[in-house]
C-alpha positions as CSV (number, residue, x, y, z in Angstrom):
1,X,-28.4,-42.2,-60.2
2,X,-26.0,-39.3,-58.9
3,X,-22.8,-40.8,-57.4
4,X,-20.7,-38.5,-55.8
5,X,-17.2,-39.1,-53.5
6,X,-15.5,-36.4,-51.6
7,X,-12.2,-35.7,-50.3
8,X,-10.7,-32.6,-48.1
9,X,-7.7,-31.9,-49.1
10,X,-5.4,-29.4,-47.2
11,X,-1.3,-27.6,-48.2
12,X,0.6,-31.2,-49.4
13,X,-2.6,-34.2,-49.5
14,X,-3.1,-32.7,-52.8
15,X,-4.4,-35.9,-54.6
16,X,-4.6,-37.9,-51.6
17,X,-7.8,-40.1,-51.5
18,X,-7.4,-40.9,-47.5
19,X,-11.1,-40.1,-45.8
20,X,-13.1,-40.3,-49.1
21,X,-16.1,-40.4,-48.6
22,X,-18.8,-41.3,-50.9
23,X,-23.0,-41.0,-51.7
24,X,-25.1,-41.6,-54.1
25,X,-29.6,-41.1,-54.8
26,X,-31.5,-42.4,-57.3
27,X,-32.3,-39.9,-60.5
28,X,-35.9,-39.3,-59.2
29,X,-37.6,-36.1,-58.8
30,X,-37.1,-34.8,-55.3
31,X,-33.8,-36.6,-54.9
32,X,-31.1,-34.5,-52.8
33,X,-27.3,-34.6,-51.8
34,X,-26.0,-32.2,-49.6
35,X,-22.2,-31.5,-48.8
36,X,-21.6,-29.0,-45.7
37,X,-19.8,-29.3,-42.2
38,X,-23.5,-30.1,-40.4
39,X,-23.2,-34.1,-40.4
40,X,-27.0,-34.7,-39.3
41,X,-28.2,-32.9,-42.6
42,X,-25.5,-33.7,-44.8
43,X,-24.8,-36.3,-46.7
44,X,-20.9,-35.7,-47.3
45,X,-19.5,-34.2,-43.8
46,X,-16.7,-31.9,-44.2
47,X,-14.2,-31.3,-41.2
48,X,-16.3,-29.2,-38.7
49,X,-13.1,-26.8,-37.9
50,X,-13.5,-25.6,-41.8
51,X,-15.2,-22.4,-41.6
52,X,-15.2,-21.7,-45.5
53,X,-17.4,-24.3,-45.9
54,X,-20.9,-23.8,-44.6
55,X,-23.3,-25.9,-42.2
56,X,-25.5,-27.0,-45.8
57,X,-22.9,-25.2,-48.4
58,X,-23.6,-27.1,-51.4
59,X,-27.2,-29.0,-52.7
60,X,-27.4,-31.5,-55.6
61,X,-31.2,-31.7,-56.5
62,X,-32.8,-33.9,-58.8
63,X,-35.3,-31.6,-61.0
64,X,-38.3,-32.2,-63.1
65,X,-36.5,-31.7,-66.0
66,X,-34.8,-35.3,-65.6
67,X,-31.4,-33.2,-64.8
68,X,-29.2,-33.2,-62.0
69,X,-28.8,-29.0,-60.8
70,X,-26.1,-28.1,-58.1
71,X,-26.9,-25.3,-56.1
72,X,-24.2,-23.2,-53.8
73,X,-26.6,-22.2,-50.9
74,X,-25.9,-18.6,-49.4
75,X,-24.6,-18.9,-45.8
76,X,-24.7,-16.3,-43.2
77,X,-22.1,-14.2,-44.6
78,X,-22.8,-11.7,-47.2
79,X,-19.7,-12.3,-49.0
80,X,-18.3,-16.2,-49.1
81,X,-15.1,-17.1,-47.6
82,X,-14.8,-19.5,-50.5
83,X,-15.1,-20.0,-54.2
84,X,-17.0,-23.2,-55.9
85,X,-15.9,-24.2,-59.5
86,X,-17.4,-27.2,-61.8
87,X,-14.7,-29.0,-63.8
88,X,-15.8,-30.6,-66.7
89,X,-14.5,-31.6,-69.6
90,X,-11.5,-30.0,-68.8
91,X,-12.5,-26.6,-68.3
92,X,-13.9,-25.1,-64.9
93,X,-16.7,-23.3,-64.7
94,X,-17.2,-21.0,-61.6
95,X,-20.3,-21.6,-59.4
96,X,-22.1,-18.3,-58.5
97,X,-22.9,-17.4,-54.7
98,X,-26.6,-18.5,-54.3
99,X,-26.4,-19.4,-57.7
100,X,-27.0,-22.7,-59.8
101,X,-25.9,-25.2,-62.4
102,X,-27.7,-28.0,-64.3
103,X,-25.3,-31.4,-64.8
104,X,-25.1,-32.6,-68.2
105,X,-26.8,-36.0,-67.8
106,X,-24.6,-39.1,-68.3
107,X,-21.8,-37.3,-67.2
108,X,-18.7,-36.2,-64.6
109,X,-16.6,-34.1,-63.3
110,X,-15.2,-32.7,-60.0
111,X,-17.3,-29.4,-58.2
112,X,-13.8,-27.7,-56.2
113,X,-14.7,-25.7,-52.9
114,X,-11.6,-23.6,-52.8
115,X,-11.1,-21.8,-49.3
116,X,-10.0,-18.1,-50.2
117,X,-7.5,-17.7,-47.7
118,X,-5.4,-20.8,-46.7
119,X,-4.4,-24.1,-49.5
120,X,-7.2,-26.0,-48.7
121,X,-10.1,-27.3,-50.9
122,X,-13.1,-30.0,-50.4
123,X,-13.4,-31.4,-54.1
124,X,-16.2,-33.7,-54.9
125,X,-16.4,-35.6,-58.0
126,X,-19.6,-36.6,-59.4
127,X,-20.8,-38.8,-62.2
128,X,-24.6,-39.2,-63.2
129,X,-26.1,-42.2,-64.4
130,X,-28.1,-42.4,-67.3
């Protein structure tokens, strides 16, 4: 099982945990979370007035290979108007645009949607059960 909670966090809420919201799927192939500001296809809405974050912006798909992969899907824009890092284990790793990366299974960490031009991120922290 994925389990994943959400927060937007904007200037001074850093760290604040008001409006979390949380999902979760079953670790079975086909299984998909999606975070993006279009509520009727997203599991995990952000705030609809938060343009750096796309309609679907980011996928978490269960894969054949028994792992959890995160995908940043490629909006409308050529270039993004924000960046998407994995934390884990204490280092970040940066999320390519249109690009993907498996989960370690059994584990957590935080995926960061950081908007490029104003203090405001959408960080959602997953863990996967084994």
């Amino acid at each position: 099982m994925l389990e994943l909670t959400m927060a937007a966090v904007s200037g001074t809420d850093e760290g604040a945990t008001a409006g979390m919201q949380m999902a979760d799927a079953p670790s079975a192939p086909g299984s998909i979370l999606r975070v993006g500001r279009d509520k009727a296809v997203c599991r995990l809405g952000t705030p609809s007035d938060w343009l750096f974050v796309s309609r679907v912006h980011l996928e978490f798909q269960y894969g054949s290979d028994g792992a959890w992969h995160l995908t940043w899907l490629r909006g409308s824009q050529p270039d993004p108007s924000s960046e998407v890092g994995v934390l884990m284990g204490g280092v970040t790793h940066p999320v390519p645009y249109g690009g993907s990366v498996a989960l370690p299974p059994g584990g957590s960490g935080e995926v960061v949607v950081q908007d490029r031009t104003s203090p405001r991120s959408v960080n959602v922290g997953f863990y996967h059960e084994v």
